[in-house]
C-alpha positions as CSV (number, residue, x, y, z in Angstrom):
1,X,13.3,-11.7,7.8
2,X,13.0,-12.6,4.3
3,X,11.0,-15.7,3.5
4,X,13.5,-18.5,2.7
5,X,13.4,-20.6,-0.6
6,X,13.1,-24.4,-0.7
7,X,17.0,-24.6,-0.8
8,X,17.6,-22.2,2.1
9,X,18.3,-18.8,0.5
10,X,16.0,-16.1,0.5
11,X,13.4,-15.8,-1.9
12,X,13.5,-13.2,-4.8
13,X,10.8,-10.7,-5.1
14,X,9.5,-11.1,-8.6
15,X,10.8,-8.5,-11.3
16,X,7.7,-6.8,-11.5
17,X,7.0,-6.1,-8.0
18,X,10.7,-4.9,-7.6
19,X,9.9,-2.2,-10.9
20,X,6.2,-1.5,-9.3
21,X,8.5,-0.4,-5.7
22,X,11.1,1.9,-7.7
23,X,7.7,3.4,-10.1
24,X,6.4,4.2,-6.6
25,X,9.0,6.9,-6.3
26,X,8.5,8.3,-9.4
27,X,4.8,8.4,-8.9
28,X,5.7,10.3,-5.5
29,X,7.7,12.7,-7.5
30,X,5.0,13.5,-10.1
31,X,1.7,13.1,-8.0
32,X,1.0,16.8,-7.9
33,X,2.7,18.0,-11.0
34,X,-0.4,19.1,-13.2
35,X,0.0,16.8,-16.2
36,X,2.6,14.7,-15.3
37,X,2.6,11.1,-16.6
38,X,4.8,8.0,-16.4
39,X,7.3,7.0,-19.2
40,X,5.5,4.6,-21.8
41,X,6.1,0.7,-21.6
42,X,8.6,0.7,-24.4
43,X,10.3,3.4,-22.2
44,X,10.4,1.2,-19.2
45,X,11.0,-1.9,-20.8
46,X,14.5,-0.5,-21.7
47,X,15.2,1.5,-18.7
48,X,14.5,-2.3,-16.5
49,X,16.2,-4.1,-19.1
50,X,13.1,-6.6,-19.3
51,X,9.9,-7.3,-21.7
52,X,6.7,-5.2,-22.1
53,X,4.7,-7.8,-20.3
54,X,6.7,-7.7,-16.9
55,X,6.0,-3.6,-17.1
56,X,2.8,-4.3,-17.9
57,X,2.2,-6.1,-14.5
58,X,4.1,-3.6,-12.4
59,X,2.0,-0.7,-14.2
60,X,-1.5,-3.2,-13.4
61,X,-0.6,-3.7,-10.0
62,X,0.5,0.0,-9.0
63,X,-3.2,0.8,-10.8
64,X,-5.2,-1.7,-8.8
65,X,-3.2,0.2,-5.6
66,X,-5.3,3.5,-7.0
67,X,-1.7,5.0,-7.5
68,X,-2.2,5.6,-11.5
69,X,-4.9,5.3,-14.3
70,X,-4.3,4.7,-18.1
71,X,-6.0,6.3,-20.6
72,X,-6.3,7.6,-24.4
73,X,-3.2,10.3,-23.4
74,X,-1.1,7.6,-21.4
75,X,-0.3,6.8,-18.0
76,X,-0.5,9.5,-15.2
77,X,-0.6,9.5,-11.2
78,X,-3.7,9.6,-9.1
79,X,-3.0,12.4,-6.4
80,X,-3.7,12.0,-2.8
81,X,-7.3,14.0,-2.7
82,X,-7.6,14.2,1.7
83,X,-5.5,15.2,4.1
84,X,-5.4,13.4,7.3
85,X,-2.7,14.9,9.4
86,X,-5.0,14.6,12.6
87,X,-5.9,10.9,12.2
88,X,-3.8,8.7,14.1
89,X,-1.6,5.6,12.9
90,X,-3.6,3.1,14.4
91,X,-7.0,4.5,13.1
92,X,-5.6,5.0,9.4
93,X,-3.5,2.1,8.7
94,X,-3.8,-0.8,11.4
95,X,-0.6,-2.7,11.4
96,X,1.3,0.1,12.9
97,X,1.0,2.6,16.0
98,X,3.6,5.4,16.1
99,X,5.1,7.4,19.0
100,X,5.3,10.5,17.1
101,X,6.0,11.2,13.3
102,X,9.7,11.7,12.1
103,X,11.2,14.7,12.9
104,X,10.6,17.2,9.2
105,X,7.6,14.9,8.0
106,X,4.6,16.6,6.3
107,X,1.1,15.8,7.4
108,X,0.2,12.5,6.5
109,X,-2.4,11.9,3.8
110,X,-5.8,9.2,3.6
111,X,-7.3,8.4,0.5
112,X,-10.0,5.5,-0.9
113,X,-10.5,3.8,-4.3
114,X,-13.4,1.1,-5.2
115,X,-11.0,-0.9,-7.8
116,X,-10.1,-4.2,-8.9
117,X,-7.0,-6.1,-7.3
118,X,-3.7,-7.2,-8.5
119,X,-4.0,-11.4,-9.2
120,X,-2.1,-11.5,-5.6
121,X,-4.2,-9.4,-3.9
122,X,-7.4,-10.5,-5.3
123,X,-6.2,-14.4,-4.2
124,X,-5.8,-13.5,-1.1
125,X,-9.6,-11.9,-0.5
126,X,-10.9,-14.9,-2.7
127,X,-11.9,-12.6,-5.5
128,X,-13.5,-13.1,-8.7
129,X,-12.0,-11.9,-12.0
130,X,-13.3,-8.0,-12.5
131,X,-15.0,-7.9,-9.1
132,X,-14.0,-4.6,-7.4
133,X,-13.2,-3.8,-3.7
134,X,-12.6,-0.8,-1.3
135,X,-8.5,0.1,-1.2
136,X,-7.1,2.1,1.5
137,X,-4.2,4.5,1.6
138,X,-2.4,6.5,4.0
139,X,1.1,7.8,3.0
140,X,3.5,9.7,5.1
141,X,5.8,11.9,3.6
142,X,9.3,13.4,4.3
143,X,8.6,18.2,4.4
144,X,11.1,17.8,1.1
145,X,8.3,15.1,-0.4
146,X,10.2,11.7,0.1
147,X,7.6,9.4,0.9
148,X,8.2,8.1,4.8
149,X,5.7,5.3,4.7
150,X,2.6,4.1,3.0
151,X,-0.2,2.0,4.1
152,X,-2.4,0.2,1.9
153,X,-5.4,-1.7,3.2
154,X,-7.1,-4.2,0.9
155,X,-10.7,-4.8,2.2
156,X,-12.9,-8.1,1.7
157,X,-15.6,-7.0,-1.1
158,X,-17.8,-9.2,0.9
159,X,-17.6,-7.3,3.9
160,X,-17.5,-3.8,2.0
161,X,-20.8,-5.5,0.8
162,X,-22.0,-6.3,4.1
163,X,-21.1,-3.4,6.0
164,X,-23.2,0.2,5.4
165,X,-20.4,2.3,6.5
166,X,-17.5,0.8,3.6
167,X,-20.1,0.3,1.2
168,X,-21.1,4.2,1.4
169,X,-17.5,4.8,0.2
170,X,-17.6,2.6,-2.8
171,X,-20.2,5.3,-4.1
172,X,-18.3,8.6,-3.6
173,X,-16.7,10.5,-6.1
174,X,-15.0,13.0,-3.9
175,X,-13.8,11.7,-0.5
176,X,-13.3,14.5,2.6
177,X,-11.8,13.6,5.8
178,X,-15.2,13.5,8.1
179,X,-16.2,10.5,5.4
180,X,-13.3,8.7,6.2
181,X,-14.0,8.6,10.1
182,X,-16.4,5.2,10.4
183,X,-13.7,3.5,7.9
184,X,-11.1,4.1,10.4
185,X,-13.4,3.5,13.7
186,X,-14.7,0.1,11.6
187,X,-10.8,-1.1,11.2
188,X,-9.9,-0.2,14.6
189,X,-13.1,-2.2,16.0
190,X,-12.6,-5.1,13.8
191,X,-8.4,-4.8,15.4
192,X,-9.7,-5.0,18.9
193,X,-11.6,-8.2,18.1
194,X,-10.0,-10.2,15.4
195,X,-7.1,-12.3,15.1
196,X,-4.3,-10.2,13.9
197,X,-0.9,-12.0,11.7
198,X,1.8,-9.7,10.9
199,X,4.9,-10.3,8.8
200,X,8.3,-8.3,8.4
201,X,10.3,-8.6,5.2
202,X,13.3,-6.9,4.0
203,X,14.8,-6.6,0.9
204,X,17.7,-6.0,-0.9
205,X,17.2,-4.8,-4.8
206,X,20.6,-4.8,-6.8
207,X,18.3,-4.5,-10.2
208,X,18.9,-3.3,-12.8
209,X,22.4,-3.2,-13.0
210,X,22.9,0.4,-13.2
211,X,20.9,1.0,-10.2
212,X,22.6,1.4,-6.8
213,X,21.6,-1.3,-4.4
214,X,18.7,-0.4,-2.3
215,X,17.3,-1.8,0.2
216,X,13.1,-1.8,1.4
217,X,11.6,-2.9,3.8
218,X,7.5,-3.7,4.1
219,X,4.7,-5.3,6.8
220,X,2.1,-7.6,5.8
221,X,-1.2,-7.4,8.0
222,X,-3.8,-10.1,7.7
223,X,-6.8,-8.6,9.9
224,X,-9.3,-12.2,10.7
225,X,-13.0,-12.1,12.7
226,X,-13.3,-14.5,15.6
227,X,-14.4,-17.2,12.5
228,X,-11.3,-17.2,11.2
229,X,-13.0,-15.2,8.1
230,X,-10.1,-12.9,6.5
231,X,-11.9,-9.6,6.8
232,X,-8.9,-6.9,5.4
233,X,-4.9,-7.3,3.9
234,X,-2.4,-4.2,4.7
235,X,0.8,-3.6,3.5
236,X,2.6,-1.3,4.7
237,X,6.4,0.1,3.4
238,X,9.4,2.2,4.3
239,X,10.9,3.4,1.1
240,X,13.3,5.4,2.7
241,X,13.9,3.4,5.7
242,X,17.5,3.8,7.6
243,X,16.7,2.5,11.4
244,X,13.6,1.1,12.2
245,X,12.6,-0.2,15.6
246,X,9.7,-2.8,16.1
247,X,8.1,-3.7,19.3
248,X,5.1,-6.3,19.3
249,X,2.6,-6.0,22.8
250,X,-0.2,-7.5,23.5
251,X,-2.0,-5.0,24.8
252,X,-1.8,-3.2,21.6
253,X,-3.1,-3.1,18.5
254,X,0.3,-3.8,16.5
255,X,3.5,-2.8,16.3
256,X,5.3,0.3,17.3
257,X,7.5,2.1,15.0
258,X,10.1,4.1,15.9
């Protein structure tokens, strides 16, 4: 349920999240379009009917996602380099195990980025200002290209540090699958044996105005060691969402989707 506000109503996801969620589409469209890039900022300003500086934000925090990079040319997407369609929910993205994928999905895809974090992010991982970490993604898409679902895992830096198998991926420029096998047996060894918080939210976007009303829906992982020592953050969404059903059991490793 949505988190309530001091006076009882539910609390409003900030502007620039909300434009970052409906940029994520438009990233998904364009991924693998050679040359595509994203409208400029006085472009989105006016299309979200707000200032530069709110873009801005939504455009850093989709970047410190690994979803885009900025430079002399403008704003492009970062395509998703690996294909993972043999990995399994659990192993990929931790906060959710899966019967079996949705009827006409494509194979899902796993990628990795050593990158900075959104202010949020970087908070939650007690971060310094500029100090970069391992970032997680698995994405599920729809045979026609909707994205389904995508997973983002936020790792401590100072476990990355600490841990041979992550800190090997901060060094890669190319990423195949067979590298990407001790980062998912590492998250699904550190599931079995930490303390695991999960949050549901739902959301309903009426903004802008000449949007239709759309509704997302997102799960918020924190992954903790025996310590209490916050070891990874995952968020995972459903875009497209229309029924979801969650079921919580102990004697798995999160939630089951169907």
């Amino acid at each position: 349920m949505p988190s309530p506000s001091r006076g009882g109503a539910p609390a409003a996801m900030p502007k620039y999240q909300r434009i970052a969620a409906a940029l994520r589409h438009e990233i998904d469209r364009t991924a693998q379009t050679p040359g595509a890039r994203l409208p400029s900022e006085r472009s989105l300003a006016a299309r979200y009917q707000v200032n530069r500086q709110t873009i801005r934000a939504a455009l850093q925090r989709l970047r410190a996602d690994g979803l885009i990079v900025t430079g002399r040319r403008g704003t492009r997407p970062v395509a998703a380099p690996v294909s993972a369609a043999a990995l399994p929910v659990s192993a990929a993205a931790p906060p959710v195990s899966a019967a079996a994928p949705p009827a006409g999905s494509a194979p899902a895809r796993c990628w990795v980025a050593f990158v900075s974090l959104a202010p949020t992010h970087a908070a939650l991982l007690g971060m310094k200002g500029g100090e970069r970490t391992l970032v997680h993604h698995r994405r599920e898409r729809h045979s026609a290209g909707e994205t389904l679902q995508h997973a983002v895992t936020y790792l401590s830096p100072v476990v990355v540090a600490a841990t041979p198998e992550l800190s090997a991926l901060c060094h890669l420029t190319a990423v195949r699958d067979e590298d990407l096998g001790p980062l998912h047996r590492w998250l699904d060894r550190a599931t079995a044996t930490g303390r695991v918080a999960e949050t549901i939210t739902m959301t309903r976007t009426t903004h802008p105005p000449t949007s239709s009303a759309a509704c997302g829906l997102s799960v918020r992982r924190t992954l903790h060691d025996g310590s209490g020592r916050l070891l990874a953050v995952t968020d995972l969404s459903f875009p497209t969402w229309d029924r979801l059903t969650f079921h919580r059991d102990r004697a798995a490793g999160g939630f089951r989707v169907s």
